[in-house]
N, C-alpha and C positions, 0 to 999 in steps of 0.2 A: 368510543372504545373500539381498537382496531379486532376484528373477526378472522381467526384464521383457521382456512378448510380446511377438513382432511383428506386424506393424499388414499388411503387404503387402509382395509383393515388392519393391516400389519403395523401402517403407520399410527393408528389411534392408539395403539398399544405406547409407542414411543413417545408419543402427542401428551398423553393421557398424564400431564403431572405436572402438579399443584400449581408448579410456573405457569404453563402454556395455559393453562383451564382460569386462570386467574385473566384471559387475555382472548379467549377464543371462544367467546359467546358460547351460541349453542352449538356447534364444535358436528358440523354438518356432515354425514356419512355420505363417503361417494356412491353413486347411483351407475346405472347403465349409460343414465343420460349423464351424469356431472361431465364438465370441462377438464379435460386433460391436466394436471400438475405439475411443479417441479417434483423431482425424487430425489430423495433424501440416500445416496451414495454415496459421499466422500466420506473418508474417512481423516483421522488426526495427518497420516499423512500427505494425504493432498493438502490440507486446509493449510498445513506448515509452509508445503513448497509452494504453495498460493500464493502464501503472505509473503515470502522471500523472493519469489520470482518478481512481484510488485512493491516490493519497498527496497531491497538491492540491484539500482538502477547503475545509469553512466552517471550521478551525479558525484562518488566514491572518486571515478575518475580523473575529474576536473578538481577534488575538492581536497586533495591533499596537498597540492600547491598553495593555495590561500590558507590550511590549515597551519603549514609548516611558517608560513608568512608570518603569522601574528602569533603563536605560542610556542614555533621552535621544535627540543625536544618534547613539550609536553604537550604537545596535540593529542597524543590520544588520550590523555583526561578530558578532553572537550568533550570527545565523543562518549564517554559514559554519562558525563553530566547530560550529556542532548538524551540519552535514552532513557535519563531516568527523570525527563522532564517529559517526554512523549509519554512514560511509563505512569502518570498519571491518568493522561486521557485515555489510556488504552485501560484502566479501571474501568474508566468511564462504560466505554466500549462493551467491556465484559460482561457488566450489570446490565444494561440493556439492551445486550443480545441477547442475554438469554431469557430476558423479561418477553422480550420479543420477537424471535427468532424467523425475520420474514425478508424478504428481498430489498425492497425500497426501506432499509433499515434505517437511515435517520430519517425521514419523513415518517415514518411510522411512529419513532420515539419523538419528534415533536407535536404530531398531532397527539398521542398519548397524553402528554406534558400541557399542552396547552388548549387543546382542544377545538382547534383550529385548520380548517381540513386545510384552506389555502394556504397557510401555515407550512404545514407539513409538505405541501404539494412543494411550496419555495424551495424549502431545503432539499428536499428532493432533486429538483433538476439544478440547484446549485453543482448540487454532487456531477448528475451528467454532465455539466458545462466544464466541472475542472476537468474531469476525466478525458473529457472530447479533447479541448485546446491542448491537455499532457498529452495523449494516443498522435495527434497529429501531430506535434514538437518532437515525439519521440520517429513518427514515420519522416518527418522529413530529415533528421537525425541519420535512419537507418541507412535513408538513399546514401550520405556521402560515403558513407563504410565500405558499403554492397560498389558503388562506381569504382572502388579499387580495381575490383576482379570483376565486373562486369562493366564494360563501356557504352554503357546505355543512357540517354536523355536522364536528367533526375525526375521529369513528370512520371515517365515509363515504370521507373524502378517505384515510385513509390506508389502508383496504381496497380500495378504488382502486388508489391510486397501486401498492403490495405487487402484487397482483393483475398488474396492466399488465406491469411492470418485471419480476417470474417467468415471464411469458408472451414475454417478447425475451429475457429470460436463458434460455431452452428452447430458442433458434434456436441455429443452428449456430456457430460458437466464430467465424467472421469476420464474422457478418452480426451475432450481438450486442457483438462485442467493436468492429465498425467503428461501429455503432450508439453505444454506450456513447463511442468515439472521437469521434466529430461531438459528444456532450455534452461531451466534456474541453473542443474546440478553441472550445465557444461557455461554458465555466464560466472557461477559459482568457482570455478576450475582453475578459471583466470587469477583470482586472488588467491586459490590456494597454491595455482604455483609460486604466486609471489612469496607467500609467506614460509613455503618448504623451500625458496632459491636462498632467501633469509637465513632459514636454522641451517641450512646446509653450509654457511659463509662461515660458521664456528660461535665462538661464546662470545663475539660483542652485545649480543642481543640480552645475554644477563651482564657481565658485564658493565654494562652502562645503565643499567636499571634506576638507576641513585639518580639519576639526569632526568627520571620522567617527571618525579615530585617536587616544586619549586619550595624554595625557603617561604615558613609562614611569613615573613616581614618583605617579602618581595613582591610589593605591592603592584609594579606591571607586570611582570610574571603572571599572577592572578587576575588582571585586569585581562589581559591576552588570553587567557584560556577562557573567560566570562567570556569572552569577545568570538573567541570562535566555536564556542558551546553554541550561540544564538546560530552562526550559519551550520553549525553540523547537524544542526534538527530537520535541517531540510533533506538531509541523506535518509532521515526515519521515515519520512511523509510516505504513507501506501500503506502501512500495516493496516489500516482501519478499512480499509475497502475487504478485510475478511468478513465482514458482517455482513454484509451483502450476499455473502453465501452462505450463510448460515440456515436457509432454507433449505440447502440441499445436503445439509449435514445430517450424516445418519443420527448423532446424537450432541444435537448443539450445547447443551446444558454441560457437558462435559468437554466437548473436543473445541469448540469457541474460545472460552479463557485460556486453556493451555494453546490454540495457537497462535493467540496474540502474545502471547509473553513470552514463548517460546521464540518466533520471530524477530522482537526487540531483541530478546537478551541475546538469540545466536548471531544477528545484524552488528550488535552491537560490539561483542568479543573479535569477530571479523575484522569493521572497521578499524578497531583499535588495534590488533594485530597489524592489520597490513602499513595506517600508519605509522606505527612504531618501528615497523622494519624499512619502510620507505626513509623515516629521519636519519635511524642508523648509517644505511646504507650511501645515501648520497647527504651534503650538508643542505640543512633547510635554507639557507640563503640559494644554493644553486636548484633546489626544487623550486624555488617562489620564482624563481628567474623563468622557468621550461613552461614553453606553451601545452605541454605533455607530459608533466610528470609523472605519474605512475609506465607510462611506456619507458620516460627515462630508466627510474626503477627496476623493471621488468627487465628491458632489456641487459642491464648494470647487473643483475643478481644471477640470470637465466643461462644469458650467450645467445640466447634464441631471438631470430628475428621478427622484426616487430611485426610483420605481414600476421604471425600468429596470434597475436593481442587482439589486430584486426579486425581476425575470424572472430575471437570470442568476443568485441563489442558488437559485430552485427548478430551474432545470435539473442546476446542484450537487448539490444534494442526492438527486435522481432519481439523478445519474449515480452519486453514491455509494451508492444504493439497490443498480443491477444490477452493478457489481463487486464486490460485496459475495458477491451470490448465485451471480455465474458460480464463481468462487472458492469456496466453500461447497459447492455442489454436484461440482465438481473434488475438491477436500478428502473427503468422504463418499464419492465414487467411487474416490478411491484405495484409502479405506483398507477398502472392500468388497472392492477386489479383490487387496488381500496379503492376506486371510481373514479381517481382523479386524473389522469389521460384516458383516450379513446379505447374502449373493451378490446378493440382488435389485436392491441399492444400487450395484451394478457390472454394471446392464444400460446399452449404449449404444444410446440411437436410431439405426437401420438408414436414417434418412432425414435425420435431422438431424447425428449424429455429434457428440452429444451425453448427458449423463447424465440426460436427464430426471427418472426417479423420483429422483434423489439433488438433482439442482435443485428440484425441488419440496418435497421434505424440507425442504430450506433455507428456502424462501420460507414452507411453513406455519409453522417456526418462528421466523423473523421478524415475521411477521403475527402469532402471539398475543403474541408477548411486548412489541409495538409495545400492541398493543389491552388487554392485561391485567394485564401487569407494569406498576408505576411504576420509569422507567429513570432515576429522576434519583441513586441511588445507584450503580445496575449501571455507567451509564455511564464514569465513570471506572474500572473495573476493566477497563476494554477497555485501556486505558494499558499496565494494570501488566499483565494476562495476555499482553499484545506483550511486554513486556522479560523477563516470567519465558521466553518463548518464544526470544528471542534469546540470553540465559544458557544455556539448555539446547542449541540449535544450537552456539553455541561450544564449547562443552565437549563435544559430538557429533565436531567434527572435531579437537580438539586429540584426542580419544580415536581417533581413524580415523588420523592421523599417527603417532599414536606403536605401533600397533601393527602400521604396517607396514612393512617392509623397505626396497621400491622403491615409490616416487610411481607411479599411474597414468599412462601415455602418453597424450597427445590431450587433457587436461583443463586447465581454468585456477587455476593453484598458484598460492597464495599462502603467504608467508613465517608462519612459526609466531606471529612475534608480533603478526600480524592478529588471530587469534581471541582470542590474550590480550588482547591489548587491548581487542576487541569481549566479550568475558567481563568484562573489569574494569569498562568504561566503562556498560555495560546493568548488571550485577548495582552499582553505583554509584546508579545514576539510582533502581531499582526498591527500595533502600534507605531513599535522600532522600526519596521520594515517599512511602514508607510510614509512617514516621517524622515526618512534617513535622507 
């Protein structure tokens, strides 16, 4: 059974219900002497622009060219179908976060599950591994942007940028996570000028609405949208790294489910806005052709030069540099302090209220693997080590329901055939992808 300490009086008060107590042994009152803790400060809206600043990445970018390739005008039904297929595991998610509500969160809900500390510990640094090989993909990503406007070595720029970005990933969980926030709401900006250059074009955008839905008997038609449903789920991958913070949630039991749903569902209305005005706007055969289609786009609706898309991919990319790390360093700090890395990795700054050394573990191993590894094979196994991780979480809590009598009190339940389904729909995808 995982043990989780408490933080302050103030926090036992928080601590103190039916969920947490069902999970936290004897629920140990801080001392003079006890170990420093995370603090429990964020609030709904950090945790919101958390998960958006890490699941609305550059992959939007690249990905409405192949969207518009294979379904046309009705790409953006792919994209609701992909988030209401992530929208299962993110049940998953909900239920045990809040069953659980601790740092190294799938390691926690596996050993829970199974009872198996190495177990736990596995999936644990699976997690760090995708996180690592994405943070460095996204940092060596960032150099090509940043060398527009700076003429610098790409080693330079991306020993840099790593550097900068672990150094606000070290601040304390509001000041880097509000930080990291101000990057979503200006990475965020980008698409919404796209989508106000759109409305501003006039009424093709209703219009043509009759174009988005294919005839029931159009059987490629629906075969294409099935087809680019499977690749639009990789646009969602990142919301579940909110669990991870759920430790430093003033009040996980409430503010966890609503920001993973909240996340999908505003990720999700986005994407399909921006594709749908992208189809409109230029034809999907001349998007599928462009090494660059949303700057095609951009450019085509705006007038504005593309030097400004530029700027807001390298803020992008940055911003997916430090959630990457804050999360990583979260991850290694959990799993120091249920025993299974070295204690040193579960010291918290006395000033920051932060894991430093385990932040910084993160960031030096992004920084080599950015600098010395070639990540253009790693980089897709970031994909598949996310879906082998949600396979495993589902089968985490379909194993915690059936071995227990009565449902915990205070928590958010979901019906059994949530995790099946988030079990069938992930070990599905991470098949197709392997296989293809």
């Amino acid at each position: 059974m995982i043990r989780l300490k408490r933080r302050s009086a103030g926090d036992d008060k928080q601590a103190a219900t039916p969920a947490l107590r069902a999970h936290s042994g004897s629920g140990m009152k801080m001392t003079s002497q006890s170990p420093a803790r995370l603090i429990r400060s964020l609030t709904l809206t950090h945790a919101v622009l958390y998960g958006l600043g890490v699941t609305i990445g550059a992959g939007i970018y690249v990905l409405v060219g192949a969207a518009a390739a294979r379904s046309g005008m009705h790409a953006p039904l792919a994209f609701f179908a992909a988030a209401a297929v992530m929208g299962m595991t993110a049940g998953t998610f909900a239920e045990l976060g809040t069953r659980l509500p601790v740092a190294a969160s799938e390691a926690a809900y596996v050993q829970a599950a199974f009872h198996r500390k190495w177990l736990g510990a596995a999936a644990g640094l699976l997690v760090v591994a995708a996180a690592t090989i994405s943070g460095a993909t996204i940092s060596v990503g960032s150099a090509g942007y940043i060398s527009v406007f700076v003429p610098l070595p790409a080693a330079w720029i991306i020993a840099g940028v790593v550097l900068a970005m672990g150094a606000i990933a070290c601040l304390s969980a509001v000041q880097s996570i509000s930080f990291a926030g101000l990057m979503t709401v200006v990475e965020i900006g980008g698409l919404i000028l796209i989508v106000a250059g759109g409305l501003f074009q006039g009424g093709s955008l209703l219009s043509r609405l009759p174009e988005l839905w294919p005839a029931p008997g159009d059987l490629g038609a629906w075969t294409g949208v099935a087809q680019t449903s499977l690749l639009a789920v990789f646009a969602f991958i990142g919301f579940e790294h909110l669990v991870n913070i759920s430790e430093e949630m003033k009040n996980p039991l409430r503010t966890l489910p609503r920001a993973l749903f909240i996340t999908l569902g505003a990720t999700a209305l986005l994407y399909a806005a921006v594709v749908w005005i992208a189809v409109v706007a230029v034809p999907p055969a001349e998007l599928a052709r462009s090494p660059a289609p949303l700057a095609l786009v951009f450019q085509r609706l705006t007038g504005l030069p593309l030097e400004v898309l530029g700027a807001i991919a390298i803020v992008a990319t940055v911003n997916g540099i430090i959630v990457h790390m804050i999360m990583i360093g979260r991850v290694l700090y959990g799993l120091a302090d249920q025993g299974s890395l070295p204690p040193f990795l579960s010291k918290v700054n006395a000033r920051s209220g932060t894991p430093v050394v385990a932040t910084l573990f993160g960031v030096g191993a992004i920084l080599f693997l950015a600098l010395g590894v070639p990540l253009t094979g790693l980089a897709e196994w970031t994909s598949r080590l996310t879906l082998g991780i949600f396979v495993v979480v589902n089968l985490a809590l379909l194993r915690i329901k059936a071995t227990e009598s009565i449902p915990p009190a205070g928590v958010f339940l979901v019906p059994n055939w949530v995790p099946i389904a988030g079990l069938f729909t992930a070990a599905s995808l991470l098949l197709i992808d392997l296989i293809r």
